[in-house]
C-alpha positions in Angstrom: -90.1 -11.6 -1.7 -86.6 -10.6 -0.7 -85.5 -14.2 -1.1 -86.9 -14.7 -4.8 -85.0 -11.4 -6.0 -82.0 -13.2 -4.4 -82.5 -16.2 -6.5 -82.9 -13.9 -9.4 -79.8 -12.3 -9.1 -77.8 -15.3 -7.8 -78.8 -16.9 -11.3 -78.1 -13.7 -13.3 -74.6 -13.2 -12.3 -73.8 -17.2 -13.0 -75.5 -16.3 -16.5 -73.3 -13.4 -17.3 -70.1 -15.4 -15.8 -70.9 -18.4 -18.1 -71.4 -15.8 -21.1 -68.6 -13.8 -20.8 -66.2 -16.9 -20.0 -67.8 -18.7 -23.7 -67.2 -15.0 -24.8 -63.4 -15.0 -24.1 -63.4 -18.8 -25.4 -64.9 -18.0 -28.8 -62.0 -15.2 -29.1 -59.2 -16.7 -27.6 -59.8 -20.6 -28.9 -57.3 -22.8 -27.7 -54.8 -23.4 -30.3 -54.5 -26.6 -32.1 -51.0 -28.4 -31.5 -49.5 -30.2 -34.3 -47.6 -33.3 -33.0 -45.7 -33.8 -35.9 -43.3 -31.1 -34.9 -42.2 -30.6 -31.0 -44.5 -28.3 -28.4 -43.0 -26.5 -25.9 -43.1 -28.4 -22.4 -41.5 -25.7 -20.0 -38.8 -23.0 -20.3 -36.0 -24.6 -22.3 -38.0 -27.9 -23.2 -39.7 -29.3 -25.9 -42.1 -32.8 -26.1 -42.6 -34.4 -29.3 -44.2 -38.2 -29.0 -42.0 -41.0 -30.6 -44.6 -44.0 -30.3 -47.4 -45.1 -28.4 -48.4 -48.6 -27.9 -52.2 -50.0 -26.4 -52.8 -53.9 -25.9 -53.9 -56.5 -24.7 -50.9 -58.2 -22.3 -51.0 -59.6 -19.1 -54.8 -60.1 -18.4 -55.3 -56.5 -19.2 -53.7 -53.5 -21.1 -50.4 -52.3 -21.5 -50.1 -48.6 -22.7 -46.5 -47.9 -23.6 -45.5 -43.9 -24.4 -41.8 -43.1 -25.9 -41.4 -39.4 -25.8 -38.2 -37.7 -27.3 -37.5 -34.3 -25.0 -35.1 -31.4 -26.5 -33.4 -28.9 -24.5 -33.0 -25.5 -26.6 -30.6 -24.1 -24.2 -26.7 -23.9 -24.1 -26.8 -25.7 -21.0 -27.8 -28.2 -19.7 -31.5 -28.9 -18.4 -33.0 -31.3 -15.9 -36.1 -33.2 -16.6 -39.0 -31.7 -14.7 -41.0 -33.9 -11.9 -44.3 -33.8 -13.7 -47.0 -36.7 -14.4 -47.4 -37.9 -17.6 -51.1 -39.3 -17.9 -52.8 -40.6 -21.0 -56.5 -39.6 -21.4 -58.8 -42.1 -22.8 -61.3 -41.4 -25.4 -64.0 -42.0 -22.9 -61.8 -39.3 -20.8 -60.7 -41.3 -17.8 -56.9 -40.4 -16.7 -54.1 -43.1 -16.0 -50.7 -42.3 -14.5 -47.8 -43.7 -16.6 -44.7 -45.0 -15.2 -41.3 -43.0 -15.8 -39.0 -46.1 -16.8 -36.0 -47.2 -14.8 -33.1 -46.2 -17.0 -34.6 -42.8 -18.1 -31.9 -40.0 -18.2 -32.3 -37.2 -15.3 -31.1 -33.9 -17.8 -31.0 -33.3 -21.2 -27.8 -32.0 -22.4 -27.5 -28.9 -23.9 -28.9 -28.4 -27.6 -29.5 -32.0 -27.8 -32.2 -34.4 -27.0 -32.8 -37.6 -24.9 -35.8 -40.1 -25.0 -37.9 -41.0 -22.3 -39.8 -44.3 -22.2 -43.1 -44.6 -19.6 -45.7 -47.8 -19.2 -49.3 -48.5 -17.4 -50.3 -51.6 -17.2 -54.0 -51.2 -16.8 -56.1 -53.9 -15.6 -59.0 -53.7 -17.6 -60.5 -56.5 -20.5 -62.0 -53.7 -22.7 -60.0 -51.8 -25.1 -58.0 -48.5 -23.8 -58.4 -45.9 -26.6 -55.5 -42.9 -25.7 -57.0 -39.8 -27.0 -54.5 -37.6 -24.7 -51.1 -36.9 -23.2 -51.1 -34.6 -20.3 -47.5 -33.7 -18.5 -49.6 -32.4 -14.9 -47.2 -30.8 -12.4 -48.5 -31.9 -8.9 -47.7 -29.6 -6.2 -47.7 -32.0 -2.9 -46.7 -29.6 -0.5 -49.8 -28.2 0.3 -52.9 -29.7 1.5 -55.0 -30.3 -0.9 -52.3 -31.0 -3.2 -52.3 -28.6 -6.2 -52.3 -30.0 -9.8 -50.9 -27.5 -13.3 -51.9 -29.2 -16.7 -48.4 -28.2 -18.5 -49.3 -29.5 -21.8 -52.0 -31.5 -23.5 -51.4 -33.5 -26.8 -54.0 -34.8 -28.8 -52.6 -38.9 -29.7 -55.5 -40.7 -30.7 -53.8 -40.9 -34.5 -50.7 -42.1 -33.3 -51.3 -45.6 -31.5 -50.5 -48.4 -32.5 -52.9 -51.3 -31.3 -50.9 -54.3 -31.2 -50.6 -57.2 -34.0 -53.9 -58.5 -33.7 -55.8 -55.2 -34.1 -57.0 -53.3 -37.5 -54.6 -50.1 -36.8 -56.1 -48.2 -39.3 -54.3 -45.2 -38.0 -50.9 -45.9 -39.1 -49.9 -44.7 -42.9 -50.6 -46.9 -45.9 -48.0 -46.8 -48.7 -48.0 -48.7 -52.1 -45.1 -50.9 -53.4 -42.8 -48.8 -54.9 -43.7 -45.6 -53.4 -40.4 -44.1 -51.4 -41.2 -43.5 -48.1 -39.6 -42.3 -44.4 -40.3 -44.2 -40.9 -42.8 -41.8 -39.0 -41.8 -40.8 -35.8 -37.7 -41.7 -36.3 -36.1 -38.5 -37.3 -33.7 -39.5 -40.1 -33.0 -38.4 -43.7 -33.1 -41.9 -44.6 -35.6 -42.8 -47.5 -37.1 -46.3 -48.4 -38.3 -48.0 -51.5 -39.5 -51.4 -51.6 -38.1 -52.4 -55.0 -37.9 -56.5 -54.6 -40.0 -59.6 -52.8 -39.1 -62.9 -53.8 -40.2 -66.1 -52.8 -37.7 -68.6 -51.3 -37.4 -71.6 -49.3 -35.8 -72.7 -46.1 -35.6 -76.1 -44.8 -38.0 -76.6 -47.3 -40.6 -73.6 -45.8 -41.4 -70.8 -47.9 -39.9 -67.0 -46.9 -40.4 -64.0 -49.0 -37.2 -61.9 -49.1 -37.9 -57.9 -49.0 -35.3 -55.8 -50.5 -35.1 -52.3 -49.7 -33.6 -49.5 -51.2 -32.0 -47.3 -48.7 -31.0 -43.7 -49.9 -29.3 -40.9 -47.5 -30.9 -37.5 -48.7 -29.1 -35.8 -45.6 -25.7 -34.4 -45.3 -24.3 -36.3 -43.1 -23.6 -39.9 -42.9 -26.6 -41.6 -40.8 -26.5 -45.5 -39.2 -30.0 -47.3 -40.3 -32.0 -47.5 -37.3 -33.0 -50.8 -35.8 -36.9 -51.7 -37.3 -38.0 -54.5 -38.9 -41.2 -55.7 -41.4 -43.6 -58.3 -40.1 -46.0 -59.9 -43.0 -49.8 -60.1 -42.6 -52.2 -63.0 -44.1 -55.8 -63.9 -43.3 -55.5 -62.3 -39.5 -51.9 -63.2 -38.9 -48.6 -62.2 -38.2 -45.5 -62.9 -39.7 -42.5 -61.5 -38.0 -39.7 -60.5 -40.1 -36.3 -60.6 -39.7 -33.8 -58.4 -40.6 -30.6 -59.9 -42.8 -27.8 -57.5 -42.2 -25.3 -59.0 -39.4 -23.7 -55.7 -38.4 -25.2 -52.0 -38.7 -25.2 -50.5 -41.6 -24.0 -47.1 -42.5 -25.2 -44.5 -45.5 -23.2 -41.7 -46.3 -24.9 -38.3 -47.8 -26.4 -39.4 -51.2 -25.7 -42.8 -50.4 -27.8 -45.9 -51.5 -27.8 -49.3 -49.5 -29.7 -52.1 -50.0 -31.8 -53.6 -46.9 -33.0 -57.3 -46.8 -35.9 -58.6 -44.6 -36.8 -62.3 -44.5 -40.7 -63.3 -43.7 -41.5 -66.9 -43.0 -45.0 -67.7 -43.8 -47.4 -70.3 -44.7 -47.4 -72.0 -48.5 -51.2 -71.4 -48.2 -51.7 -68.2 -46.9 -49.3 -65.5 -49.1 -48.5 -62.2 -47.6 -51.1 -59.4 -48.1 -49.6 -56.6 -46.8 -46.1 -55.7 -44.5 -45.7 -53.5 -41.2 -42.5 -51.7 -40.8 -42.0 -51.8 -37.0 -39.4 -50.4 -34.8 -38.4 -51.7 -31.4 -39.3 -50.0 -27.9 -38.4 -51.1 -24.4 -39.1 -49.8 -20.9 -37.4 -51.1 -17.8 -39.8 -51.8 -14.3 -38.3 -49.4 -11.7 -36.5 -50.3 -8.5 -36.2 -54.0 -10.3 -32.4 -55.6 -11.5 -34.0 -59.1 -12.4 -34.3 -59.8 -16.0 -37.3 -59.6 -16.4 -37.6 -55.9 -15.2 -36.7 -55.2 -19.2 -39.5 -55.0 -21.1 -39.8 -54.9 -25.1 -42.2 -54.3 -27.2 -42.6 -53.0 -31.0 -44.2 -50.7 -32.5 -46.0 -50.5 -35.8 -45.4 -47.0 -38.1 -46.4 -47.8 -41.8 -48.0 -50.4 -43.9 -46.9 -51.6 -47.5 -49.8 -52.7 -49.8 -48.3 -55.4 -52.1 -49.7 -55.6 -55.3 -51.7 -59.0 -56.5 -49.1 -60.3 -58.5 -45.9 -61.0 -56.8 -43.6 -58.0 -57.4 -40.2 -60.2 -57.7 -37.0 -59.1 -58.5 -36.4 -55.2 -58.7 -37.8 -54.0 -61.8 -34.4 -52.6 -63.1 -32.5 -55.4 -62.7 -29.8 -55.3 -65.7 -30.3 -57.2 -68.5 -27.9 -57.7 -72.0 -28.6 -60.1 -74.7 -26.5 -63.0 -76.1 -22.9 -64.7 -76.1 -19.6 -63.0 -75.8 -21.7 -59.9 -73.7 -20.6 -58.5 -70.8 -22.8 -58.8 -68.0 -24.0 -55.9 -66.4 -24.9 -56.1 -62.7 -26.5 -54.1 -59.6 -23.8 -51.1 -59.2 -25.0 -51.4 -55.6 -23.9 -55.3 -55.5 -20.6 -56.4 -54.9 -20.7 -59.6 -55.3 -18.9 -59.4 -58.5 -15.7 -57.1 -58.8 -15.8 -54.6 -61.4 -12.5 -55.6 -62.9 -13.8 -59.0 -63.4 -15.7 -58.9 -66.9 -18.5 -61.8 -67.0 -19.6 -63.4 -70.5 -21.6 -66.7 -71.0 -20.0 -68.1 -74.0 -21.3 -71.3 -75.0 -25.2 -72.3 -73.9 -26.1 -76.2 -75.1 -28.3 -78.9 -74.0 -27.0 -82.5 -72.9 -27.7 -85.9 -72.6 -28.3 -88.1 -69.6 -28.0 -91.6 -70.7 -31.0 -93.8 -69.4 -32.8 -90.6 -67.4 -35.9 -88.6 -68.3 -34.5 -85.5 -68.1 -31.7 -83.5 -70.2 -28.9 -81.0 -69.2 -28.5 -77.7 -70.0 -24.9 -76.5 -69.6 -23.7 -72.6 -69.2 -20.3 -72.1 -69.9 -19.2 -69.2 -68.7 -16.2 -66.9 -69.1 -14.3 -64.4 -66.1 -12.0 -62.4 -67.1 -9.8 -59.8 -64.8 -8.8 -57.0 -66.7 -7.1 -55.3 -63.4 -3.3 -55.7 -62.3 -4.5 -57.9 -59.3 -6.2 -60.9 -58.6 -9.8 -61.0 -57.7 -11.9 -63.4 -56.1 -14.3 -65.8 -58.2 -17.7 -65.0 -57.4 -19.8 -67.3 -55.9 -23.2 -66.5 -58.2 -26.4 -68.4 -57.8 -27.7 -69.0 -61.3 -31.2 -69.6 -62.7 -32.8 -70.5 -65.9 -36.3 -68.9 -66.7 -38.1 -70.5 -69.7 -40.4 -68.3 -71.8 -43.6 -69.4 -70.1 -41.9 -68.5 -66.6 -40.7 -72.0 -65.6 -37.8 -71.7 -63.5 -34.5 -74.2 -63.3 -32.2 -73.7 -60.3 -28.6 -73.8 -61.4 -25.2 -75.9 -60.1 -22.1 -74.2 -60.4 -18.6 -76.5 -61.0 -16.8 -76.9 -58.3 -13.8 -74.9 -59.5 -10.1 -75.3 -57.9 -9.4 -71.6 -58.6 -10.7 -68.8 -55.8 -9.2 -66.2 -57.7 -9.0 -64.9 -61.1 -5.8 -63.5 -62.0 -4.4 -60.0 -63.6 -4.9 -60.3 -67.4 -6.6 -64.2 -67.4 -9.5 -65.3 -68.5 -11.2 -68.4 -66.2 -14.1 -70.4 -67.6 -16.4 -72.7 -65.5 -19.8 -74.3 -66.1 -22.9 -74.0 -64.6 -25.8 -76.9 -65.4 -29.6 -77.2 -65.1 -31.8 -80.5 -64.8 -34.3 -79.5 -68.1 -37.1 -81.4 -69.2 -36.9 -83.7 -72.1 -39.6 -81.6 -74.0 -41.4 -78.4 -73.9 -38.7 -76.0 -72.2 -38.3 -74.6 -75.6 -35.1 -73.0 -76.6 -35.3 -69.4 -75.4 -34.2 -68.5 -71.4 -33.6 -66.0 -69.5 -30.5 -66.4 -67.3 -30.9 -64.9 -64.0 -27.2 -64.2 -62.0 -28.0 -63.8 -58.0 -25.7 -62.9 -55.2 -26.2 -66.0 -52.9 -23.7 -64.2 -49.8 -25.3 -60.9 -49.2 -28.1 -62.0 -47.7 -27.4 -65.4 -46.8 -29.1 -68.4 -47.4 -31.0 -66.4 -48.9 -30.7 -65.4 -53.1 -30.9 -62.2 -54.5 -31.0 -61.3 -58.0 -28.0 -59.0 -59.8 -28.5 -59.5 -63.3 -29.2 -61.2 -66.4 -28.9 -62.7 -70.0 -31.1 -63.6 -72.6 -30.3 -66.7 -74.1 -31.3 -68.8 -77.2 -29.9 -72.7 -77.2 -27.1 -72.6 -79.0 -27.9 -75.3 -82.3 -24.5 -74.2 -84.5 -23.2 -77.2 -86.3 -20.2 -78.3 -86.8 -17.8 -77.6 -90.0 -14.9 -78.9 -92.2 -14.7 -81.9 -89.5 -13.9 -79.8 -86.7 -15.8 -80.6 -83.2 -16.3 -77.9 -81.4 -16.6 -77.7 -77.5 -15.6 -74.3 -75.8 -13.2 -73.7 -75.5 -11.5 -76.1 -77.7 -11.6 -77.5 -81.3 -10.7 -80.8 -81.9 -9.8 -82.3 -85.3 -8.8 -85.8 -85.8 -6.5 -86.5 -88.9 -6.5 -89.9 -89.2 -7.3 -92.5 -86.8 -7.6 -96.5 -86.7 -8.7 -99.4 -83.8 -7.5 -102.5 -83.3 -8.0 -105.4 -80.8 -6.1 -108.1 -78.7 -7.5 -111.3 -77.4 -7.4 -113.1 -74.4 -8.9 -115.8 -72.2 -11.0 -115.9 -69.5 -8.7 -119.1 -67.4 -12.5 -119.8 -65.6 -14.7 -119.9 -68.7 -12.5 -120.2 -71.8 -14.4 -117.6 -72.9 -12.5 -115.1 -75.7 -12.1 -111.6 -73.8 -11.2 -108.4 -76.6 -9.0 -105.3 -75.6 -9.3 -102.6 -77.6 -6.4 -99.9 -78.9 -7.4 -96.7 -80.8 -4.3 -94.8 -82.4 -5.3 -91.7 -83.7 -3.4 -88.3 -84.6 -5.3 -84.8 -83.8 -5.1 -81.9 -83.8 -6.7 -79.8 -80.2 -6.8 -76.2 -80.2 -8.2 -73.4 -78.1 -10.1 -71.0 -79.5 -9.4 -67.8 -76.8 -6.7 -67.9 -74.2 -8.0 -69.3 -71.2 -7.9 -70.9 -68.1 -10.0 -74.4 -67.3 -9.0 -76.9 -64.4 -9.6 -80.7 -63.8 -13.3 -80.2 -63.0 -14.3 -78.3 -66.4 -15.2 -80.9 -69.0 -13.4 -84.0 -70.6 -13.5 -86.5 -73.4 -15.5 -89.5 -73.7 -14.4 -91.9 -76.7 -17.5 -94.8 -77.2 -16.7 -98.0 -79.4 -20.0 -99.3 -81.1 -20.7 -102.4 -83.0 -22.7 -102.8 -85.9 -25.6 -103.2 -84.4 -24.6 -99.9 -81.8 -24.1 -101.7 -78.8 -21.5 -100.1 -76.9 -18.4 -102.4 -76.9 -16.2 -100.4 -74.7 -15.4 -96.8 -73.7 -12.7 -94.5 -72.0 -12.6 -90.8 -70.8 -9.8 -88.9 -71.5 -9.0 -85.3 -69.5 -8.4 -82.4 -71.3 -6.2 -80.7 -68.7 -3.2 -82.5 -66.1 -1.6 -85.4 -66.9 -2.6 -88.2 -69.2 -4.6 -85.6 -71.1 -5.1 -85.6 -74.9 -2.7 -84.1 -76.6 -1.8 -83.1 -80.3 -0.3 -85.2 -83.0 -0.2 -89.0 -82.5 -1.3 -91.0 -79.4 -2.1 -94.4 -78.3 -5.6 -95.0 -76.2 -6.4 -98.2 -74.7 -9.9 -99.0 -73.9 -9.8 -101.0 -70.6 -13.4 -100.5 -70.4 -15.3 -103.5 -72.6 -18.5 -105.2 -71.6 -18.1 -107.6 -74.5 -16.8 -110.8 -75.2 -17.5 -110.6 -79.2 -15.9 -109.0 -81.7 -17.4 -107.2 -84.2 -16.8 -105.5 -87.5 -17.5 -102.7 -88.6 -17.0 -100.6 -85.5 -18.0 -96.8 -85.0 -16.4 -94.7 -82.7 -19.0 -91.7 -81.1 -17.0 -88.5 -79.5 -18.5 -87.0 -76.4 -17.8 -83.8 -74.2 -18.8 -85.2 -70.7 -19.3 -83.0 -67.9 -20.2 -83.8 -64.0 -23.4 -82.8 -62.8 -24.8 -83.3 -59.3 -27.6 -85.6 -60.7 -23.8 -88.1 -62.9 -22.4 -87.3 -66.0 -24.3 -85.2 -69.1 -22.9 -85.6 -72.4 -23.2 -84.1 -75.9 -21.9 -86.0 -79.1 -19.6 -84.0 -81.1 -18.6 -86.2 -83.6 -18.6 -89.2 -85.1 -15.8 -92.1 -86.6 -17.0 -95.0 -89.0 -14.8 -97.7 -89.9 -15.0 -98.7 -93.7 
């Protein structure tokens, strides 16, 4: 009897404790900590978690914490002794590592990061759920053990390449955005992705818009942007050979190349920042350890976003082009015109040459550079024409001169049409790869010549009178009749603006024809240097002559020839008949 009422009461008071301890739990709940914003850790101290890394490495898992520690005091304050321990969601406890090289104190009002690593030998997933800091008391028996401070992390680990990560951000293209878990008052827009080649492999070029909305000037941290397709990774490289700085209100661009494969384009991009932790009591190289970790995804639209939407654009000859104020690729004294746009013959080959000629002039009071612009031509159905520039003898333009050179494009003999888009790009910046600045619209320029003047810019050539004759000769071998032709003629060449052209620009070719047009000789003539064509009377001798006839009448054709990569393009501009 007495023993039952003693199992009565025993039961009663365990049923009371339990209800008055859920009682005190339903009125005092346990707060909720937000780990966006640092929790306090112990007196002067405050935790907030910088990254967290679970995968597969080694035959097992590798859990990586980086945690950023601020002292709020005016001194300064050592790091406490306590355990950090991750929780797993299925609540089993493992002890991470401090690293080797973590700092002892934090200095005052400042902050210091602190890097710790398990390396867990298990082959199933480890899912963090928890960060406990435990303070282990191991001078008594049994040692005593303080929970300091629990933080909930299970939306803040990153999984490794391989895995889904659907914890980490999504933005769209376009949308600004800042890297979680770096503070910074550095903002990012995603504003170009072009596709380019190297060594003949495709690479998409990101270009990021960098702007500094703080008040101070702030160095851009080290990350980088790795490319995803069909289940794998493409890691991305960062362009910039030295760090780059933003001052308040500041905007930088960022360039990122991604090698990939032709047949597998790019769904998505990771912005990842680097981590390392270094194996204690080890000075071998391979105690240091470094990993990344993943912070935001970029969904890329279907269609390839390109060049940045804003990219300036004018319209026509004689316009000043207007470039990316962020690019300085071209100096702003240096005004930039395309003056002349026409398409060329190549004798014999199944293509025709398109030929830009275009016009620098410095309007400063010292010299400035000539730019080194990559040029393309876009057709109105989107076909594309890389560009060649001259191969000038000037590197700089000087105060109050004007400097034309040419750039040409292989074309198709039919169907480019006569309307382009030319496309300027900064080809240094982020070298080898191209990045667009600005561009023109074009139309083929068709004007004809009038009142027997040839045009060719920048010149004008008018020839007053002009007549050929002919020597003979013989061969001693064959007896055979050889002809030499002489062409005196008096012209008049002209300039149409004041500027500046060197031995590479573009020069005369003078064709004989006989009556049935097979060419009977030729000779080119510069335009610039000595032995160029000058005005009033001169004597040309045609040394060049495939022909051992002579004919009658002749006609005389009148080329501009430039030099092309692919030989020599040429467009008639006029036209001498004998009676």
């Amino acid at each position: 009897m007495h023993t039952w009422k003693r199992v009565v009461s025993t039961a009663l008071i365990v049923s009371l404790a339990l209800s008055f301890q859920g009682a005190v739990r339903a009125e005092h709940p346990q707060p909720v900590v937000d780990v966006r914003y640092p929790a306090v850790l112990s007196g002067p101290l405050q935790v907030k978690v910088k990254s967290l890394l679970s995968e597969r490495a080694n035959g097992g898992t590798r859990v990586g914490v980086v945690v950023k520690m601020y002292n709020v005091w005016g001194s300064t304050a050592r790091v406490p002794d306590y355990e950090l321990r991750v929780v797993t969601s299925a609540g089993v406890s493992y002890v991470l590592k401090p690293s080797g090289d973590n700092p002892g104190s934090v200095p005052a009002s400042s902050s210091v990061e602190l890097s710790y690593m398990a390396q867990i030998d298990r082959s199933d997933a480890v899912q963090p759920a928890d960060l406990v800091w435990v303070d282990v008391n191991k001078d008594v028996y049994p040692k005593v053990e303080t929970s300091m401070l629990k933080l909930p992390v299970s939306g803040l680990v990153w999984y490794g390449d391989a895995a889904d990560n659907g914890s980490i951000p999504v933005t769209e293209w376009g949308t600004p955005f800042a890297i979680p878990g770096i503070e910074s008052s550095l903002i990012y827009t995603p504003v170009g992705f072009t596709k380019q080649f190297k060594d003949g492999a495709p690479v998409e070029l990101l270009q990021l818009l960098v702007t500094n909305t703080g008040t101070q000037a702030e160095t851009v941290p080290a990350f980088t942007v790795d490319g995803k397709a069909a289940g794998q990774t493409y890691k991305g490289s960062r362009q910039e050979q030295a760090a780059v700085s933003v001052d308040p209100n500041e905007k930088k661009y960022l360039y990122v190349s991604i090698p990939y494969e032709a047949d597998k384009p790019l769904e998505s991009l990771t912005v990842q920042t680097p981590e390392s932790y270094k194996i204690p009591n080890r000075t071998d190289g391979a105690a240091a350890v470094s990993y990344s970790v993943g912070r935001l995804r970029i969904a890329l639209p279907e269609a390839q976003p390109g060049s940045p939407s804003g990219l300036p654009t004018v319209e026509g000859f004689g316009t000043r082009l207007a470039f990316d104020p962020l690019n300085s690729a071209v100096h702003p004294d240096l005004a930039v015109s395309v003056t002349d746009f026409r398409l060329y013959e190549n004798k014999g080959q199944s293509y025709r040459t398109g030929v830009v000629k275009l016009k620098l002039a410095n309007g400063g009071d010292k010299p400035v550079p000539v730019p080194q612009l990559a040029a393309e031509l876009i057709g109105a159905g989107g076909s594309s024409y890389t560009g060649s520039a001259q191969k000038t003898a000037a590197q700089e333009v000087l105060p109050g001169t004007a400097y034309v050179m040419n750039y040409t494009f292989v074309l198709p003999l039919e169907g480019a049409g006569d309307r382009f888009r030319l496309k300027f790009s900064d080809s240094k910046t982020a070298a080898p790869y191209k990045t667009a600045i600005g561009q023109v619209g074009l139309n083929v320029n068709q004007m004809k010549d009038e009142d027997g003047t040839a045009a060719f810019y920048p010149y004008a050539l008018k020839v007053k009178d002009w007549s050929l004759a002919y020597t003979t000769g013989t061969n001693p071998l064959t007896k055979s009749y050889t002809y030499t032709y002489k062409l005196k003629w008096n012209v008049d060449l002209t300039t149409t603006e004041p500027v500046i052209v060197d031995g590479g620009y573009s020069k005369l070719q003078l064709v004989i024809e006989g009556s049935d047009t097979r060419e009977v000789a030729r000779q080119t003539l510069s335009l610039t240097g000595e032995g160029r064509v000058e005005n009033g009377e001169q004597s040309i001798y045609f040394t060049d002559t495939p022909s051992d006839q002579f004919d009658h009448p002749l006609t005389m054709r009148v080329y501009e020839v430039i030099d092309t990569p692919y030989g020599p393009a040429r467009r008639l501009i006029g036209t001498l008949r004998q009676p």
